[in-house]
C-alpha positions as a printed Julia matrix, in Angstrom:
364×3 Matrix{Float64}:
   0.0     0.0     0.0
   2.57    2.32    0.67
   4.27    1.65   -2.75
   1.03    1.97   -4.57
   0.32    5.73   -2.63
   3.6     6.86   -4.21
   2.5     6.24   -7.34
   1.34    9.13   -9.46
  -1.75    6.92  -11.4
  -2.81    5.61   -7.92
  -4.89    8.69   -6.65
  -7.16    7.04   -4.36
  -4.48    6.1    -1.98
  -2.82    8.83   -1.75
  -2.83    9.97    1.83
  -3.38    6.06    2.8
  -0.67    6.34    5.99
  -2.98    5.97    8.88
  -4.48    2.59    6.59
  -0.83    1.09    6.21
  -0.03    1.5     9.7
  -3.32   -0.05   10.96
  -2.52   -3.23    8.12
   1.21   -3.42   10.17
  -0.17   -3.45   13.27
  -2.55   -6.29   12.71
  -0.37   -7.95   10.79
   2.51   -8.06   13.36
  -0.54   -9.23   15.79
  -1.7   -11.82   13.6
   2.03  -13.53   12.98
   2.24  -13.84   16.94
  -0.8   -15.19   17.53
  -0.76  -17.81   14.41
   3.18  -18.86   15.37
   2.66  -22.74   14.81
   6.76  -23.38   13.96
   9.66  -23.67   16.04
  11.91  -21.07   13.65
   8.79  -18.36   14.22
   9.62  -18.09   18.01
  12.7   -19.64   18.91
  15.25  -16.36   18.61
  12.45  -13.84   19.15
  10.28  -14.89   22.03
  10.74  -11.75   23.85
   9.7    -9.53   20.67
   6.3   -11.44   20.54
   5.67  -10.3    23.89
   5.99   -7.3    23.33
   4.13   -7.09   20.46
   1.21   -8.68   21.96
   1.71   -6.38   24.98
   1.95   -3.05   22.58
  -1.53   -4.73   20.57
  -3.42   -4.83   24.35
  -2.36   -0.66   24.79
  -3.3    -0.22   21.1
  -6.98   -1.84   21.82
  -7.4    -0.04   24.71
  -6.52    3.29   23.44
  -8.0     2.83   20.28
 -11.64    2.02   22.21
 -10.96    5.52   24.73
 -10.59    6.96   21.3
 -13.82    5.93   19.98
 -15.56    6.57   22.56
 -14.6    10.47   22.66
 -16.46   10.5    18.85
 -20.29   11.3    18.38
 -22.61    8.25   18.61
 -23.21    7.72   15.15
 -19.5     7.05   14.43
 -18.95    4.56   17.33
 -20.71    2.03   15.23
 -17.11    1.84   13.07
 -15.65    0.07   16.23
 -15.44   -3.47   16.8
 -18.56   -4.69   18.55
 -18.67   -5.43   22.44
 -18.25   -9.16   22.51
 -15.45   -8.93   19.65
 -13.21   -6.6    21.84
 -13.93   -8.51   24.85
 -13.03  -12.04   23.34
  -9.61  -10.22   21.67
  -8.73   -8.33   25.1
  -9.37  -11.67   26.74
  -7.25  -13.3    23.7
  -4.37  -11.06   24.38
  -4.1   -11.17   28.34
  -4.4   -14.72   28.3
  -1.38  -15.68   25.87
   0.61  -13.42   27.39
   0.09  -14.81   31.05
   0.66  -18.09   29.39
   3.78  -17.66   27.93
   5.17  -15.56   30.72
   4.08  -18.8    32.74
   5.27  -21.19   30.39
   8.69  -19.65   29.82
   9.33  -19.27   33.68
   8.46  -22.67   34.19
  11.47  -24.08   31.86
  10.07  -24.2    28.43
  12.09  -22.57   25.74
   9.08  -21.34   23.62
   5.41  -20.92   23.31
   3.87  -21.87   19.72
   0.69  -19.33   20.42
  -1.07  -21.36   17.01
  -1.25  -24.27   19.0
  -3.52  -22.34   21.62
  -6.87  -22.5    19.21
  -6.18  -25.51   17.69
  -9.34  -27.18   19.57
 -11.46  -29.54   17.56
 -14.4   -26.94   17.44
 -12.31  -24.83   15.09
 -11.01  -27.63   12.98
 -14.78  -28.77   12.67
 -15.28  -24.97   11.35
 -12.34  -25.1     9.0
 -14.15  -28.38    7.54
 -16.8   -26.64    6.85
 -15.3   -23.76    5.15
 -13.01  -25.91    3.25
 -16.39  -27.46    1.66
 -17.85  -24.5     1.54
 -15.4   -23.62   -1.08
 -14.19  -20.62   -2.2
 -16.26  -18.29   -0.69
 -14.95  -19.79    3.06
 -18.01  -17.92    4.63
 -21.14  -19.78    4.43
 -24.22  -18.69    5.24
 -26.59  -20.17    7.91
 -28.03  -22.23    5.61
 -25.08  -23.53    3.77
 -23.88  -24.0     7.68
 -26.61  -26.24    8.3
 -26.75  -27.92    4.92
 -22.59  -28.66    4.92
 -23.28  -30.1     8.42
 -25.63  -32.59    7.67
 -24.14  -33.6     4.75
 -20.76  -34.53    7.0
 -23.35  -36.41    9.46
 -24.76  -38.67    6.66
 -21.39  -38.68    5.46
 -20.37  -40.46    8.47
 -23.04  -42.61    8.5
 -23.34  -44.49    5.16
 -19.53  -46.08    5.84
 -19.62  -49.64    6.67
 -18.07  -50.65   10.11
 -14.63  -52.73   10.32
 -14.38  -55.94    9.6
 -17.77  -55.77    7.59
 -18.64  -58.24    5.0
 -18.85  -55.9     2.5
 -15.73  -55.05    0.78
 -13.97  -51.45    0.46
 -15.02  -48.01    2.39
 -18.59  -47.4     0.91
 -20.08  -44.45   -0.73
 -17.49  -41.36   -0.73
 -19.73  -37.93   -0.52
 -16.8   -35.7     0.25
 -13.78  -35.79   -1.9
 -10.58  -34.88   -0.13
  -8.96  -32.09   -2.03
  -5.6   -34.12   -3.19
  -8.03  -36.66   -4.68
  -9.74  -34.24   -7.02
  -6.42  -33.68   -8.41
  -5.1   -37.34   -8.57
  -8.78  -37.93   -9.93
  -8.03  -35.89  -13.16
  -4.46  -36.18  -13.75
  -3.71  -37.0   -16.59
  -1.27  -39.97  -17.97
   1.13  -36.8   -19.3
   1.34  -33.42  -17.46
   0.78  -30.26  -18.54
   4.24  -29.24  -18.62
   5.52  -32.22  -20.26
   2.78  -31.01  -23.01
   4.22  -27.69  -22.94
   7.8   -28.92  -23.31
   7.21  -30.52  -26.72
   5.4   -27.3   -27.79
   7.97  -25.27  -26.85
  10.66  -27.73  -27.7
   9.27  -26.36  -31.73
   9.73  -22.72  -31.32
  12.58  -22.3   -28.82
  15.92  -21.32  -29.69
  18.99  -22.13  -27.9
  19.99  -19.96  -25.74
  23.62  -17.92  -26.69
  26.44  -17.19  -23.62
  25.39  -13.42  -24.07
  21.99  -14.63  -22.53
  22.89  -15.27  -19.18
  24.83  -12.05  -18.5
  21.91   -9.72  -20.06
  20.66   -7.31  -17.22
  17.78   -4.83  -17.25
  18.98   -1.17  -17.56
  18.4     0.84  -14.58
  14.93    2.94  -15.83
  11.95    4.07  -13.39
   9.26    1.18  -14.05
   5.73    1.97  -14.03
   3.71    0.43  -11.54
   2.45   -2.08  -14.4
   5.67   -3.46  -14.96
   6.78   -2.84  -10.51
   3.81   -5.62  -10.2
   5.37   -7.85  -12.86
   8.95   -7.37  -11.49
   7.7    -8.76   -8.01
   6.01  -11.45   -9.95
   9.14  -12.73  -11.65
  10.68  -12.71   -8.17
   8.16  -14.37   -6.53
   9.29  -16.8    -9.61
  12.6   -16.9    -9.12
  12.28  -17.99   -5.88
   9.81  -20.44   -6.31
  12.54  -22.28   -8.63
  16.14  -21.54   -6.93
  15.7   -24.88   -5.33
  16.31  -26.61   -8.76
  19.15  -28.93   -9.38
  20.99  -27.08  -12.36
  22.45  -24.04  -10.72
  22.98  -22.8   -14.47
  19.54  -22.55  -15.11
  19.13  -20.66  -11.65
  21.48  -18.35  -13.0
  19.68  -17.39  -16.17
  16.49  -16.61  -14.07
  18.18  -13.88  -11.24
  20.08  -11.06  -11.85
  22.99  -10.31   -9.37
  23.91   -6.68  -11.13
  20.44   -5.14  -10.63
  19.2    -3.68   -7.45
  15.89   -4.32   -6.26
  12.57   -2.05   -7.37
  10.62   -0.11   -4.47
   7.67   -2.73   -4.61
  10.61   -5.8    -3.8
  11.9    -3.92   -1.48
   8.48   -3.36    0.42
   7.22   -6.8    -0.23
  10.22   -8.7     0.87
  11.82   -9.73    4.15
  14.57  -10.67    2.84
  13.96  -13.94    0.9
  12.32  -12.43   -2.71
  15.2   -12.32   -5.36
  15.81   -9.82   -8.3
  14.6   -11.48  -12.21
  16.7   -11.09  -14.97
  15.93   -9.56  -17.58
  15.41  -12.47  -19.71
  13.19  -14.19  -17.21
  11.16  -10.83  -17.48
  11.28  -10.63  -21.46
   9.56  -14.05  -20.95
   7.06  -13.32  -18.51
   6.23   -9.96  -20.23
   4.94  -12.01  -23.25
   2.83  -14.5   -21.41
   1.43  -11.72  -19.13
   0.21  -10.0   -22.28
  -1.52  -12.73  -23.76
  -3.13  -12.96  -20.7
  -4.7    -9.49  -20.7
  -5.67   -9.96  -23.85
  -7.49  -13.13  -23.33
  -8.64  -11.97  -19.84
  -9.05   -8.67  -19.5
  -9.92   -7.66  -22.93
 -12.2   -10.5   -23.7
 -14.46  -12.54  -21.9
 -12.45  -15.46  -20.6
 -13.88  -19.51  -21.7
 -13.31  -22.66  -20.02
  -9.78  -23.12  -22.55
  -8.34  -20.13  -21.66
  -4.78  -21.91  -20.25
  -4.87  -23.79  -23.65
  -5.46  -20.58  -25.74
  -2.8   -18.19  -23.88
  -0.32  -21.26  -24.67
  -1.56  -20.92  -28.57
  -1.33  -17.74  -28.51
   2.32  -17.11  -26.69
   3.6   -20.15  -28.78
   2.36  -17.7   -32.07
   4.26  -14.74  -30.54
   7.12  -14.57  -32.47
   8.86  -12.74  -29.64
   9.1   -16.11  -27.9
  11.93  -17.92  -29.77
  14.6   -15.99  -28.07
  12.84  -15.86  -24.59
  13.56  -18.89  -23.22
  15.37  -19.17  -19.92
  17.86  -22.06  -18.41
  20.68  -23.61  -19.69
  21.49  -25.13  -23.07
  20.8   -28.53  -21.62
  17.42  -27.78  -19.67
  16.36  -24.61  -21.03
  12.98  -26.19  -22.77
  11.88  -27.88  -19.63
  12.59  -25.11  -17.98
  11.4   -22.53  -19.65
   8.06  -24.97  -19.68
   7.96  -25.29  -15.84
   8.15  -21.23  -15.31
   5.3   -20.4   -17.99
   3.16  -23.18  -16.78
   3.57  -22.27  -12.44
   2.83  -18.1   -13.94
   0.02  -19.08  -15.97
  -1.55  -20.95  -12.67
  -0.82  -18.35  -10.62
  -2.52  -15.53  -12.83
  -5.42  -17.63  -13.72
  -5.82  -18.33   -9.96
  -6.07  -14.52   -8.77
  -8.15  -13.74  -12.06
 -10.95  -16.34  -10.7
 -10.73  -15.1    -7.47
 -11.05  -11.79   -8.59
 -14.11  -12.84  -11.12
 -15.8   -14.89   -8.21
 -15.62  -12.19   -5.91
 -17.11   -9.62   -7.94
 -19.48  -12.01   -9.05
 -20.99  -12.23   -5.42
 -20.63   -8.95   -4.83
 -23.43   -8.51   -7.74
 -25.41  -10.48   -6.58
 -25.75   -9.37   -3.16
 -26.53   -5.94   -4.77
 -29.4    -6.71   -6.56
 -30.86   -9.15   -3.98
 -33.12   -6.75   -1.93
 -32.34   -6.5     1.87
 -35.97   -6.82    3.0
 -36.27  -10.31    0.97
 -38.98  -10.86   -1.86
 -38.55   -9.19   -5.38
 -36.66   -6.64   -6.17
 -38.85   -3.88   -7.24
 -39.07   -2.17   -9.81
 -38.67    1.71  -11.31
C-alpha cells in the first residue's frame, strides 16, 4: 500500500498512511498469535511479547478513542463481545507464555492455543464450503448434515462388504489425482515449446535490465518474476538458476516493500519471458471474456508470438523444460487470482441486486 500511494496513477491512496499502519499493526498481531513453527519463536520470544503487549495498549486506546467520537461514528468500532473475546485473547497468551517460559520451556507456539477440535470442525466446513470460506446459515446447516450422513453411510470394520462405501466428500488431493492426466501439462508444454525455442547464446545469461523508473504495471510484474525466481532456486541445475536472477540489478521499491529478505531480483530475460505471457493474458482476460480453454489458448497464442523464440530461460541442456515449468507455475498463478477476482465480484453482484428486506426486487 505504501508503494502503490507513491504512485502518481494511484490517486485514491494517496494519503493512505494511517491505513498502512493499521494493516502493520494487525499484521505483526496476527504472525504472533498464528506462530505454529519452532523457527517463528525460537530467537524472538521476547519480541512477541511485546508485540502482543503493545496490541493490548493499542486496543485499549484505540476504544478511549472511539468513545470520545459522536454516537453515530462509534458504530465503526469493533462490537462489544469482539473486543472482549480479543482483550481476553491477548491477556491470556501473554500470562501463558510468561508462565510457560518461567516454568522451563524454551518457547510458546501461540497457534497451537486454538487448535481445539471446534475450530477444525469450522475449518471443515469452510473448506467445503469452497471458495467463498463464509457460508451462510443455511449452507452452515446444509454442509453439516451432509458430513453427518457422510459419516453414517460407511460400513463398520471388519464388515462383509468389501472397500469403504459411498465417498460424498472428496478430499482435495483426490480431485487432483482424480483428473491427472497420464502426461502433465508441462511435459505437453515442453514438446510445444521444444518447436519454437531457440537455444539460448552465452550473451543470454549475462543480459541485465537497464536501470529505468518502471511503471507500476511493470513494478507488479517485477515482483512477480521474483516471486518466480524464488519459487525455482531450489532446482538442481544451478545454471539454469542463474539465467532466471540477476545479481547486477538492485531491487525495485515494490521488492523492497514486499520482501523480508527472501524475494530475489529477475533477470531480464526471465522478465522478457514473462512480459509475453502476461500479455496474452490481458488480452485473453481482460480484454475479452475469458472460456473454459483459456490456459490452452494463452499457450496458442504465446507459442504464435514470435517474440518467444529468443525468450527462453535455463541452460542449453534444460532450457525447454525449464522454460516450460516457469510459464506453466505463472500461468496458474494468474489464472488463480483472475478467478478469485471474477468470483468475488461475481458475489458482490449479486448481493446488490438481492433486496435487503427479501422478496422481489422492485421495480422503477
Amino acid at each position: 500500500m505504501e508503494f502503490y500511494s507513491e504512485q502518481e496513477d494511484c490517486k485514491k491512496l494517496h494519503g493512505s498512511a494511517a491505513t498502512s499502519q493499521f494493516t502493520r499493526t494487525l499484521n505483526k498481531l496476527f504472525d504472533c498469535l498464528n506462530s505454529w513453527r519452532p523457527d517463528h519463536v525460537r530467537f524472538n520470544e521476547a519480541q512477541h511479547i511485546a508485540v502482543l503487549k503493545d496490541s493490548n495498549a493499542w486496543l485499549d486506546n484505540w476504544e478511549k478513542y472511539i468513545k470520545t467520537l459522536p454516537t453515530q461514528r462509534q458504530v465503526c468500532f469493533l462490537s462489544k463481545q469482539t473486543c472482549g473475546a480479543l482483550r481476553l485473547t491477548l491477556h491470556s497468551s501473554v500470562a501463558l507464555i510468561e508462565s510457560l517460559l518461567l516454568s522451563g520451556f524454551r518457547y510458546v507456539l501461540v497457534g497451537n492455543f486454538g487448535k481445539d477440535p471446534l475450530e477444525r470442525f469450522f475449518g471443515i466446513v469452510r473448506h467445503v464450503a469452497g471458495d467463498g470460506g463464509q457460508p451462510t446459515v443455511q449452507h452452515f446447516l446444509f454442509i453439516y448434515r451432509m458430513l453427518s450422513v457422510n459419516n453414517l453411510v460407511r460400513p463398520p470394520k471388519r464388515a462383509s462388504v468389501e472397500g469403504d462405501g459411498p465417498q460424498l466428500l472428496l478430499k482435495l488431493q483426490g480431485l487432483f489425482d482424480k483428473g491427472k492426466p497420464a502426461s502433465s501439462q508441462i511435459d505437453m508444454l515442453a514438446v510445444l515449446f521444444d518447436d519454437v525455442l531457440e537455444e539460448p547464446g552465452e550473451a543470454v545469461n549475462n543480459a541485465s535490465v537497464p536501470d529505468v523508473t518502471l511503471i507500476t504495471k511493470e513494478c507488479i510484474l517485477d515482483y512477480l518474476a521474483g516471486y518466480v525466481v524464488k519459487k525455482f532456486s531450489t532446482i538442481s541445475c544451478t545454471d539454469c538458476v542463474g539465467t532466471l536472477k540477476s545479481q547486477t540489478r538492485e531491487p525495485t521499491d515494490l521488492i523492497q516493500k514486499k520482501s523480508r529478505g527472501f524475494l530475489q531480483v529477475p533477470s531480464s530475460q526471465l522478465l522478457s519471458l514473462l512480459r509475453i505471457v502476461e500479455g496474452h493474458v490481458e488480452e485473453l482476460t481482460v480484454d475479452t471474456v475469458a472460456c473454459a480453454d483459456v490456459y490452452a489458448n494463452i499457450v496458442d497464442q504465446v507459442l504464435l508470438d514470435s517474440r518467444i523464440a529468443s525468450a527462453g530461460v535455463g541452460c542449453r541442456l534444460h532450457y525447454v523444460g525449464t522454460t516450460a515449468e516457469v510459464v506453466h507455475f505463472f500461468l496458474r498463478c494468474r489464472l488463480h487470482f483472475y478467478t478469485r477476482e471474477k468470483n468475488k465480484l461475481t458475489r458482490a453482484t449479486r448481493r446488490a441486486n438481492c433486496p435487503a428486506n427479501g422478496g422481489n426486487k422492485p421495480h422503477g
